[in-house]
C-alpha positions as CSV (number, residue, x, y, z in Angstrom):
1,X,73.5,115.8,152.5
2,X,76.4,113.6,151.8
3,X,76.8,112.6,148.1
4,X,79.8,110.3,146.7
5,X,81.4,109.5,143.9
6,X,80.0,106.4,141.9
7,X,81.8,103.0,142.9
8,X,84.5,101.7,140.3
9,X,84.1,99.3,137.6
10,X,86.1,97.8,135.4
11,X,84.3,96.7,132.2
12,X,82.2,97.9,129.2
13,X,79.3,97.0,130.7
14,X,79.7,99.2,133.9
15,X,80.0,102.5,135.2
16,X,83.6,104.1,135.0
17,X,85.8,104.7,137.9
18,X,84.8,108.3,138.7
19,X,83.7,111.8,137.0
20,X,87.3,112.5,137.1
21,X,88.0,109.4,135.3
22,X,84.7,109.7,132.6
23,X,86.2,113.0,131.8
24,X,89.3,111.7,130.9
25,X,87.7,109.3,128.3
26,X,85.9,111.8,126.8
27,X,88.4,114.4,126.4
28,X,90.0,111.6,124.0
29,X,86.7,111.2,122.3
30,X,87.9,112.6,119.4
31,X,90.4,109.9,119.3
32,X,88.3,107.3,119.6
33,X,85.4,108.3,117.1
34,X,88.2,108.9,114.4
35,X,89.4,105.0,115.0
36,X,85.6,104.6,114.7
37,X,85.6,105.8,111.9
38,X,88.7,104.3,109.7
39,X,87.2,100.9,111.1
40,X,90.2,100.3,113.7
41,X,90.4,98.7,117.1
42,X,91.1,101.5,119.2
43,X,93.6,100.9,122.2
44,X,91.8,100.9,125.4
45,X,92.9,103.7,127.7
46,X,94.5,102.6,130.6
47,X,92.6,101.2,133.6
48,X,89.4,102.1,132.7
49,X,88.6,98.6,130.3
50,X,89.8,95.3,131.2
51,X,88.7,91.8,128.5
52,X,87.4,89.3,130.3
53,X,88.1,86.0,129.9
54,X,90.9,86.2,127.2
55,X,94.4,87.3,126.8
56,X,93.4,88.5,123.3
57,X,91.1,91.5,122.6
58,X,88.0,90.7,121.4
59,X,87.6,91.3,117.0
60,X,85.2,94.6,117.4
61,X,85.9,96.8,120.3
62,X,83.3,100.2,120.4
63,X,83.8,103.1,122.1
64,X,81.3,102.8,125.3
65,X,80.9,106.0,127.3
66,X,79.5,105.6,131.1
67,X,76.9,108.1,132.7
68,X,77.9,107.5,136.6
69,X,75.4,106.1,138.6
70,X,72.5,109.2,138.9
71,X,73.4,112.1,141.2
72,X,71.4,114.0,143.5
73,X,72.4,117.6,143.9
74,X,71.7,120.1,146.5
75,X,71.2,123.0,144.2
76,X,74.2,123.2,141.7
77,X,77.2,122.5,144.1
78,X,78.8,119.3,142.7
79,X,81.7,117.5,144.6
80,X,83.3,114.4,143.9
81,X,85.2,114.1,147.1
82,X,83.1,111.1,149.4
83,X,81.9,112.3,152.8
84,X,81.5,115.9,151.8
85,X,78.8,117.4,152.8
86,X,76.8,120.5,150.5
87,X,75.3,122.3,153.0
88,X,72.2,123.8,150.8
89,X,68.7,124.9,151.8
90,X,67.4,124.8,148.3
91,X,65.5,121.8,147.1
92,X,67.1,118.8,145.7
93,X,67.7,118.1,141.9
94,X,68.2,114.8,140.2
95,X,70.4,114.3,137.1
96,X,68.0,112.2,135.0
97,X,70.0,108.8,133.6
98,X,71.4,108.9,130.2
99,X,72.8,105.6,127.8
100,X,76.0,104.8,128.0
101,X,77.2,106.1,124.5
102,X,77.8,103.9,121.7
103,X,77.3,103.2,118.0
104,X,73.3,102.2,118.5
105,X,72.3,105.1,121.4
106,X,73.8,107.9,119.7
107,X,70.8,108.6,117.8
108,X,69.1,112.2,117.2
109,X,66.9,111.7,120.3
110,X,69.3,111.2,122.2
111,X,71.4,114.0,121.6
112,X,68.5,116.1,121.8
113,X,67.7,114.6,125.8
114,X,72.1,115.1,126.2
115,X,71.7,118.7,125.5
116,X,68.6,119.4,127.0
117,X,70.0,117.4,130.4
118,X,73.4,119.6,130.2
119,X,71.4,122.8,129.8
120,X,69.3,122.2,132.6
121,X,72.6,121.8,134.7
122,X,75.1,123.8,133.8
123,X,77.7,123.2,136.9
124,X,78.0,119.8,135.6
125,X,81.4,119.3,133.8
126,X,80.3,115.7,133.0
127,X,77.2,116.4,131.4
128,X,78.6,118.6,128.9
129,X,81.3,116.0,128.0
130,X,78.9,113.9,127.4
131,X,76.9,115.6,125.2
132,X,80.6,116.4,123.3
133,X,81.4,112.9,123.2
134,X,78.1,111.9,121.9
135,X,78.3,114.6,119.1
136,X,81.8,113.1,117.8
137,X,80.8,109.9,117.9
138,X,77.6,111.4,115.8
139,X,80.2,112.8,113.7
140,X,81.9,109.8,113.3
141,X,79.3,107.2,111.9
142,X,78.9,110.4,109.7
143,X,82.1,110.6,108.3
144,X,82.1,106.7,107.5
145,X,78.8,107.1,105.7
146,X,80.6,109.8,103.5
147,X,77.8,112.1,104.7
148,X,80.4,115.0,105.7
149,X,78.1,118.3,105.5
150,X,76.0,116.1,108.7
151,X,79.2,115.4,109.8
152,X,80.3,119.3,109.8
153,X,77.4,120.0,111.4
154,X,78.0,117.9,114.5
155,X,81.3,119.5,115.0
156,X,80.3,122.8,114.7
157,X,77.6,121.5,117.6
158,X,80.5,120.3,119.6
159,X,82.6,123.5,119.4
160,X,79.6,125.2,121.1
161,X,79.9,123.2,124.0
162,X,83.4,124.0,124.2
163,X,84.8,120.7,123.1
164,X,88.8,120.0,122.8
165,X,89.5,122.4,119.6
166,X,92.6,119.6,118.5
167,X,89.9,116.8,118.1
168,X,87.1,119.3,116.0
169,X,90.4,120.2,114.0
170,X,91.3,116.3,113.9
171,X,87.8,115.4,112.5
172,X,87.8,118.6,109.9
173,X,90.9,118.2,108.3
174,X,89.7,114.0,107.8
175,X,86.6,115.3,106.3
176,X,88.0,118.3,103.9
177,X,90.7,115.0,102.8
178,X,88.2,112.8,102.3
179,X,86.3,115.8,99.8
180,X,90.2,116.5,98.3
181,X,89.3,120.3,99.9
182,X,93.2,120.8,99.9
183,X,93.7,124.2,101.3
184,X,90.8,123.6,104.6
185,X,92.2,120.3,105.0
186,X,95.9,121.4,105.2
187,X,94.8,124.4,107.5
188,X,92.9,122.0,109.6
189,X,95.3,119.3,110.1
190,X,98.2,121.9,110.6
191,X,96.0,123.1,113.6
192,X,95.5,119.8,114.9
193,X,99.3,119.3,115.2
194,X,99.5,122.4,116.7
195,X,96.8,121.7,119.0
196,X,99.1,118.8,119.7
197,X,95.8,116.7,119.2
198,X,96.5,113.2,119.9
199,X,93.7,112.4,117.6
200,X,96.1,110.2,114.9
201,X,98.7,112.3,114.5
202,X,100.3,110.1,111.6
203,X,97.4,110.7,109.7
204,X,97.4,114.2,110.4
205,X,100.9,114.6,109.0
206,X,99.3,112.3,106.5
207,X,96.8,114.2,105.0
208,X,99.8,117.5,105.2
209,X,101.9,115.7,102.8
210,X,99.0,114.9,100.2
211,X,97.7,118.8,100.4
212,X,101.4,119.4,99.5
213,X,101.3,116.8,96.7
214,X,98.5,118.2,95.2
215,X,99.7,121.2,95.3
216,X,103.2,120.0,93.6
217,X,104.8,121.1,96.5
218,X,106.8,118.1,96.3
219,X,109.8,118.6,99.3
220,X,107.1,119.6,101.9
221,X,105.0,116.7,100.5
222,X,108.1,114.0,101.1
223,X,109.0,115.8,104.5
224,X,105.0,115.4,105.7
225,X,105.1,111.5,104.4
226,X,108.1,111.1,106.1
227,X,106.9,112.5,109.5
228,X,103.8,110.5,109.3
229,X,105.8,107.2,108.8
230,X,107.9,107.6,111.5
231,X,104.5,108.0,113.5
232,X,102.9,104.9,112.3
233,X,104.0,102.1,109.8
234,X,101.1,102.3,107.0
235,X,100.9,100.8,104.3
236,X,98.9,103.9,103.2
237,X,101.4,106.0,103.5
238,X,104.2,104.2,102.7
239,X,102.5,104.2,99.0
240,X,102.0,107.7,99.5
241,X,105.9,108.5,99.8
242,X,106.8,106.3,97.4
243,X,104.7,107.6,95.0
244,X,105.8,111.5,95.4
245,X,109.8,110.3,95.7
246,X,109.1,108.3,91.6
247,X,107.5,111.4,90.9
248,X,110.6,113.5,91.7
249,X,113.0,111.1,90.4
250,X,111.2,111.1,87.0
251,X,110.5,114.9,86.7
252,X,113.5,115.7,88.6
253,X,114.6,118.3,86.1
254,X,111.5,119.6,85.7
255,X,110.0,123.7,86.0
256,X,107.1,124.6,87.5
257,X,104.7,127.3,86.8
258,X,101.4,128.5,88.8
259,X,99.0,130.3,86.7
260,X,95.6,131.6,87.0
261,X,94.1,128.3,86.7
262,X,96.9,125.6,86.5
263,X,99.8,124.4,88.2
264,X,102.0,123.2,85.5
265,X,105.2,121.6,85.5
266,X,107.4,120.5,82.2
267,X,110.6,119.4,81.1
268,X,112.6,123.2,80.2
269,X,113.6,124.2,77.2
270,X,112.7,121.6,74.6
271,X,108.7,121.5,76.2
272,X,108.3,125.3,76.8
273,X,106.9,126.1,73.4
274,X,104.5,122.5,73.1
275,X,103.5,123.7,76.8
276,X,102.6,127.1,75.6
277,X,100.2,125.7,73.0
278,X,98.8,123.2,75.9
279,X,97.9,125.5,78.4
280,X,97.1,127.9,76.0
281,X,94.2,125.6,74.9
282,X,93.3,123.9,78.3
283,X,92.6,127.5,79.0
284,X,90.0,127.9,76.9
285,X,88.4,124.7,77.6
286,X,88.7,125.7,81.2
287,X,86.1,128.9,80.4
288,X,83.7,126.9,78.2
289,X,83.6,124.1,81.6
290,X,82.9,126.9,83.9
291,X,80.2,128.1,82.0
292,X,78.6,124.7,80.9
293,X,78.7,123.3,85.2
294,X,78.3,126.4,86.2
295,X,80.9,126.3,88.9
296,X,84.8,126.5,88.9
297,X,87.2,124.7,90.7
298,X,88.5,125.9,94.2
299,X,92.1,124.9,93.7
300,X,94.5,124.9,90.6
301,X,94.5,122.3,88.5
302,X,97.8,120.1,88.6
303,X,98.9,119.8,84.7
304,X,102.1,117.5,84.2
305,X,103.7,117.9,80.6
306,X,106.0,114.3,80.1
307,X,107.7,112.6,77.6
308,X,105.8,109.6,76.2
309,X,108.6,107.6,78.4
310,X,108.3,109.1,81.3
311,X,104.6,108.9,81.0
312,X,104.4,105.7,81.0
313,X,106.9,105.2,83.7
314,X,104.6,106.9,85.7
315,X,100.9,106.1,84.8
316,X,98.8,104.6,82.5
317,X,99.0,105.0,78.3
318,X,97.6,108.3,77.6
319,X,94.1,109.0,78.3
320,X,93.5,105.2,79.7
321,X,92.5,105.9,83.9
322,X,90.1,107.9,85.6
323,X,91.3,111.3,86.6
324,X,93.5,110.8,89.9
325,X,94.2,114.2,91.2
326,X,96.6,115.5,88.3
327,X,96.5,116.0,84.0
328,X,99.4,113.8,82.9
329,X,99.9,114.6,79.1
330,X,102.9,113.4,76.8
331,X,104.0,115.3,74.5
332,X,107.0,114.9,73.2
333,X,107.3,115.2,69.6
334,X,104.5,117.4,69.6
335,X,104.7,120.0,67.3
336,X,101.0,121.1,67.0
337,X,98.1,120.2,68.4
338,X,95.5,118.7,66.4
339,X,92.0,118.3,67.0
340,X,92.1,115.0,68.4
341,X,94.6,116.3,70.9
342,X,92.7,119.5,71.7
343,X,89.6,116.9,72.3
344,X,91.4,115.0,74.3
345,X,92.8,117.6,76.6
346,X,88.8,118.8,76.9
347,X,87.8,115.2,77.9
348,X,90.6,115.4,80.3
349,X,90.2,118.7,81.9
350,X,86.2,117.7,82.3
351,X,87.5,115.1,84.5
352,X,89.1,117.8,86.9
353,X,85.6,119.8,87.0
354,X,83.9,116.5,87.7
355,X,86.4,115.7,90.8
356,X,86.6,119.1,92.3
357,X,82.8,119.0,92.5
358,X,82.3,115.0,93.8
359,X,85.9,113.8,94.7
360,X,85.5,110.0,95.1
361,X,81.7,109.8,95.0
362,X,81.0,110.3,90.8
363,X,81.1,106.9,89.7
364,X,83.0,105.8,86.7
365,X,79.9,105.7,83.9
366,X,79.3,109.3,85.8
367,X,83.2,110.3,85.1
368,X,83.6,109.2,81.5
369,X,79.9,109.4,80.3
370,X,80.0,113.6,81.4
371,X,83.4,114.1,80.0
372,X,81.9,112.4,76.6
373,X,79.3,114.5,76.6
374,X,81.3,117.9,77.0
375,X,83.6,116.8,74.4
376,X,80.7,116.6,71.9
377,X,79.3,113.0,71.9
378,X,75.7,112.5,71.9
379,X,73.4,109.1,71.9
380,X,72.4,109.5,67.7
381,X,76.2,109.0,67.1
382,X,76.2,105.3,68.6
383,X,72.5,104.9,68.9
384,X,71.9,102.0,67.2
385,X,74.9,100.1,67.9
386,X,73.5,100.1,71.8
387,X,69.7,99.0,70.1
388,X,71.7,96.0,68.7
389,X,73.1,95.2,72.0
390,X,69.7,96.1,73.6
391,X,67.6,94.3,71.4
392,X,69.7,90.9,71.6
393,X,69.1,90.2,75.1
394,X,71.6,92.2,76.9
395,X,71.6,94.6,79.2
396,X,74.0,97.1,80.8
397,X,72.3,97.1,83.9
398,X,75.1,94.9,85.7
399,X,77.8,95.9,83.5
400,X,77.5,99.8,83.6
401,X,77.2,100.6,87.5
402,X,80.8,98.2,87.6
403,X,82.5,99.7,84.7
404,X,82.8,95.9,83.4
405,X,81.3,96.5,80.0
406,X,83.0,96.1,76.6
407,X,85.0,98.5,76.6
408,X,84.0,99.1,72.9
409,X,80.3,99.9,74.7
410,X,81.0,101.0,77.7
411,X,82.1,104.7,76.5
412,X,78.8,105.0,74.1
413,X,77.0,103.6,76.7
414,X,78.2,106.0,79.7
415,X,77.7,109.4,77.2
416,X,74.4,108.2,76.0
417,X,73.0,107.4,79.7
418,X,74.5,111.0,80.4
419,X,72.5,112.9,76.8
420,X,69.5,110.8,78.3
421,X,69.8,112.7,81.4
422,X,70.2,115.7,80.0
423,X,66.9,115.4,77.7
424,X,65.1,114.7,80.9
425,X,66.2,117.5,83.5
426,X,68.7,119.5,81.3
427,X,72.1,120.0,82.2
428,X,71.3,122.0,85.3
429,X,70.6,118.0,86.8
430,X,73.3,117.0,86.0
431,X,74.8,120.0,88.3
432,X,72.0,119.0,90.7
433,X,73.4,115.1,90.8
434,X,77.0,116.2,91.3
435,X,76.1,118.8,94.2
436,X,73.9,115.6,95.8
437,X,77.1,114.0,95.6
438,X,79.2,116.7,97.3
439,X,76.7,117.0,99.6
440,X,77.3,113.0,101.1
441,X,75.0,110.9,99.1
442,X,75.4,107.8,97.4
443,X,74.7,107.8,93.6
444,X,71.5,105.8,93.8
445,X,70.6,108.3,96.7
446,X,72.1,111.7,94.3
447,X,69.6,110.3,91.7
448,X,66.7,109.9,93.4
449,X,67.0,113.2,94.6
450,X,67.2,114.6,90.9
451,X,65.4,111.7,88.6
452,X,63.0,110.0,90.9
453,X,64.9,106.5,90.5
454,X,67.9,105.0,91.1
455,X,71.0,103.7,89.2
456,X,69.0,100.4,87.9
457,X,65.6,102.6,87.2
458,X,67.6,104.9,85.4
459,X,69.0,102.2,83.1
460,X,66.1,100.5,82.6
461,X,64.5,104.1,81.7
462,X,67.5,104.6,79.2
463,X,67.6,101.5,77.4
464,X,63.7,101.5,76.7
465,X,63.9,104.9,74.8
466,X,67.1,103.3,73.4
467,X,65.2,100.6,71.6
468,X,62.1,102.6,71.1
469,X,64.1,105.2,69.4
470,X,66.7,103.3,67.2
471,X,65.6,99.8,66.6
């Protein structure tokens, strides 16, 4: 039997050039789902993709993987040299087609028939890229629907089909960022540049530098920027560096201290003693938090102690933006803490849980209403004030979801929508809502899961036993 290689083609729509070739492309998979998945053009690889009719690209290129045309085999001999021959008396097998891979075949089914096709034929090289290159790309639309743990799951799919271990690294230490997972995403993206992954490497040295910043490792953090910069020109990470280099020009004489808990740098000497009394109380709030989410957080927690000036050189007025990473406190002056400050510190430090637990995906009325609510704030303190509003025709159904309320109503508003949960499922749905939320899912989604309704149903829910209660 002579079998040959497929003929070459030179467009999305065709077969590639060879197996030789189709191996090629998919060993940069990685690379490609990863542009897939920050929403870039990816650059073609070289003679395998040619536009037609245009000098430009066209606006939305996808990564299309080609099965070669089907292949007969004599037993499980494969050769891609033309005119050989496979001298064989068993009986002939045929390599069942398979989609070309893109965004709308990479579906469960498919990767199901991909690894059921590559098991069946395990001398196959091709076959079991494809079934790698079909899982990142899996991985991929994952990753840009924030569902990670599917995402995870893919990977760990890939690596047992032996799939480039830069590219799984790539994609891990993207995923652990996007979770602000510090410590796996700085291990992973260290491996990837060790792998010498050409998965993005900018952003690889990228997501280094912001472990280190989080970390207040401040040097390694610059050096990392740096590296990535020289890599790619990013807007991205050009803010990144220049936001760690006005950190270290306005704390440049600054200690640093890593306890139990807390990474805390302050000005020396004149802020020791006022930082004493800080920690000393963010400590305590730190074991009532543990106990009341029932978790605790898997890295430190970054506390800066400024001036009042250099606080305001470097964020907004005290206690005025949603947690970002870091406690920024001013204290200057200070010479004990009063209630209202120990409050304060509370409301801030809930923040941290809240973030370790759903990094980006706790929406703001989420953030602020919880944070209320462990500080002590419940709906009968402000409960008629919302029936006014309620009752006159408004509603925070728009306003609340956007953080766009008064902001005069949007704090009572956010703590009593949180008590209101709380009377329904008891705090243990709250915990239930923020694990949804680590786990991928949307808030509407997280809610569903916990409450039965969504973001709107749940207002609608809350505002009726608001005017039924305190009209």
């Amino acid at each position: 039997m002579v079998m040959r290689a497929p003929e070459p083609e030179r467009s999305l729509g065709s077969a590639l050039l060879n197996i030789a070739m189709l191996s090629t492309i998919l060993c940069a998979a990685g690379y490609y789902g990863l542009k897939y998945w920050q929403g870039e053009q990816p650059v073609q690889p070289p003679d395998a993709i040619e536009t037609a009719g245009t000098e430009d690209p066209p606006p939305v290129v996808e990564l299309t993987v080609h099965q070669p045309e089907p292949i007969v085999l004599s037993g499980f001999r494969v050769t891609n040299e033309p005119g050989t021959d496979v001298a064989t008396s068993e009986p002939e097998v045929v390599i069942p087609e398979l989609p070309d891979l893109n965004e709308a075949s990479v579906t469960p089914a498919l990767l199901s028939r991909a690894k059921e096709v590559a098991s069946e034929h395990p001398g196959v090289d091709w076959l079991r890229e494809y079934v790698i290159a079909a899982h990142l790309l899996a991985a991929g639309k994952e990753i840009r629907g924030r569902r990670y743990r599917e995402a995870l799951r893919y990977l760990d799919e890939c690596d047992d089909w032996a799939a480039p271990p830069g590219d799984i690294a790539s994609f891990r230490a993207v995923i652990y960022a996007a979770e602000e997972e510090w410590e796996p995403a700085l291990q992973w993206a260290e491996a990837a540049i060790a792998y010498r992954s050409e998965t993005n490497p900018a952003e690889m040295h990228h997501i280094i530098g912001k472990a280190h910043y989080y970390r207040e490792e401040m040097s390694r953090a610059i050096e990392s920027f740096q590296k990535a910069l020289a890599l790619r020109d990013d807007p991205t990470i050009r803010a990144s560096l220049q936001r760690a280099l006005q950190e270290v020009q306005t704390a440049g004489g600054y200690q640093s201290q890593r306890l139990s808990h807390f990474i805390v740098r302050y000005e020396g000497g004149s802020m020791e003693d006022t930082g004493r009394m800080v920690i000393d109380t963010m400590d305590r709030s730190y074991s009532s938090l543990v106990s009341q989410f029932g978790f605790e957080p898997s890295e430190r927690v970054v506390v800066i102690l400024y001036s009042r000036r250099d606080y305001r050189e470097i964020g907004p007025d005290w206690s005025a933006g949603l947690f970002d990473g870091k406690i920024r406190v001013p204290v200057r002056g200070l010479e004990r803490l009063d209630e209202n400050i120990k409050t304060t510190l509370h409301h801030e430090l809930a923040h941290a849980f809240i973030h370790a637990k759903a990094g980006k995906s706790a929406p703001r009325w989420l953030h602020e209403g919880l944070a209320e609510y462990v500080e002590g704030t419940r709906t009968e303190q402000n409960g008629k004030l919302l029936a006014n509003v309620i009752n006159s025709g408004q509603s925070f159904e728009q306003c609340l979801p956007t953080a766009r309320c008064d902001v005069r109503l949007f704090y009572p508003a956010a703590a009593s929508m949180v008590d209101y949960m709380i009377q329904k499922r008891g705090m243990g749905g709250v915990r239930d809502v923020l694990s949804a939320l680590e786990e991928g899912n949307d808030i509407d989604g997280s809610l569903n899961r916990v409450l039965g309704y969504d973001v709107s149903g749940l207002i609608r829910d809350w505002e009726h036993f608001i005017r039924r209660r305190y009209s």
